[in-house]
C-alpha positions as CSV (number, residue, x, y, z in Angstrom):
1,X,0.0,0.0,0.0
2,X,1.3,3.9,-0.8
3,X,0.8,6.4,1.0
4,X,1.2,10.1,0.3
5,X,3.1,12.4,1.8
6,X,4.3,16.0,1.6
7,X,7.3,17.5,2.5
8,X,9.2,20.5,2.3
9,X,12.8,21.4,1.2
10,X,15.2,24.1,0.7
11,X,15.2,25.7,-2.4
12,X,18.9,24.4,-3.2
13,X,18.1,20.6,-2.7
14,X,14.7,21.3,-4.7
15,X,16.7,22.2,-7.7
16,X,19.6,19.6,-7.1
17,X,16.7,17.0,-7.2
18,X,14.5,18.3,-10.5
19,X,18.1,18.9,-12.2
20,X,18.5,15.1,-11.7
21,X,15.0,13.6,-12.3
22,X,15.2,15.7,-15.7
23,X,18.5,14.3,-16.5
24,X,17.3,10.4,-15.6
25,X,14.4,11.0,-16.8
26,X,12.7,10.0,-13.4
27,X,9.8,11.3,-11.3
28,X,10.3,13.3,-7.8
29,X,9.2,10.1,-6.2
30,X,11.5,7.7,-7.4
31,X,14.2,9.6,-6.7
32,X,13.2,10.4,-3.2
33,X,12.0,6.5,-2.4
34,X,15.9,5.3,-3.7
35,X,17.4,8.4,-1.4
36,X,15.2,6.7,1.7
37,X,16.4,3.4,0.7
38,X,20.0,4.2,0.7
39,X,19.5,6.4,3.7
40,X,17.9,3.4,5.5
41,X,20.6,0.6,4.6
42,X,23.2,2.8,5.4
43,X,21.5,3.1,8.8
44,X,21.4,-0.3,9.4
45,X,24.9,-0.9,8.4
46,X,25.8,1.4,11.3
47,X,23.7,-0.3,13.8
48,X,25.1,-3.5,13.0
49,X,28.5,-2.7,12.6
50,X,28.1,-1.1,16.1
51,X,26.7,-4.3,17.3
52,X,29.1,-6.2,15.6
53,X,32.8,-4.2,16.8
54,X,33.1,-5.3,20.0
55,X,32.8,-8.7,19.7
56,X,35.3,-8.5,16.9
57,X,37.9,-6.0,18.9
58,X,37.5,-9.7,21.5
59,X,38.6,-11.7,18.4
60,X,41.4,-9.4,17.8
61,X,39.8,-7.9,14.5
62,X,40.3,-4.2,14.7
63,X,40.9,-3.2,10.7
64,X,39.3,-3.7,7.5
65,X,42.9,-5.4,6.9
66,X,42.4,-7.7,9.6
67,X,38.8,-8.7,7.9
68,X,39.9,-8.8,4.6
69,X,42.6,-11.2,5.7
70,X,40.4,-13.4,7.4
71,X,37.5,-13.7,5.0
72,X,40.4,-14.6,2.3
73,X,41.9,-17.2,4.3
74,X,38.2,-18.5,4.8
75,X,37.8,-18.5,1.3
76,X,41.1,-20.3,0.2
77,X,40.1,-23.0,2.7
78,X,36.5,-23.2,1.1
79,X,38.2,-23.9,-2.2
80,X,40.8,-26.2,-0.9
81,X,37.9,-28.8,-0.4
């Protein structure tokens, strides 16, 4: 189910946002439910990876580096059997 809603904006991201939906040749809408979207899984990212640090930092994972090496040492064991 939709549901309609009305919001305001400042002149300067009202232009930023017909400039694009005239170049993409998209609707208001569609660019506004993507920019929700991507707001929204970046959200959850964060709370997860909030969730998720502490129990690494026990594991002694503290780095990108430190994950990359360790899902690439997972994955060379996958394809080892």
């Amino acid at each position: 189910m939709r549901e309609t809603i009305t919001i305001s904006l400042p002149n300067s991201i009202k232009k930023k946002l017909d400039k694009i939906v005239k170049s993409e040749h998209l609707n208001r809408s569609d660019v506004v439910r993507e920019a929700l979207r991507q707001y929204f899984a970046v959200q959850e990212f964060r709370r997860l990876r909030n969730l998720m640090v502490p129990e690494a930092e026990k594991q002694g994972i503290y780095t990108d580096e430190d994950v990359f090496r360790l899902v690439s040492w997972g994955y060379f064991l996958i394809q080892m059997y």
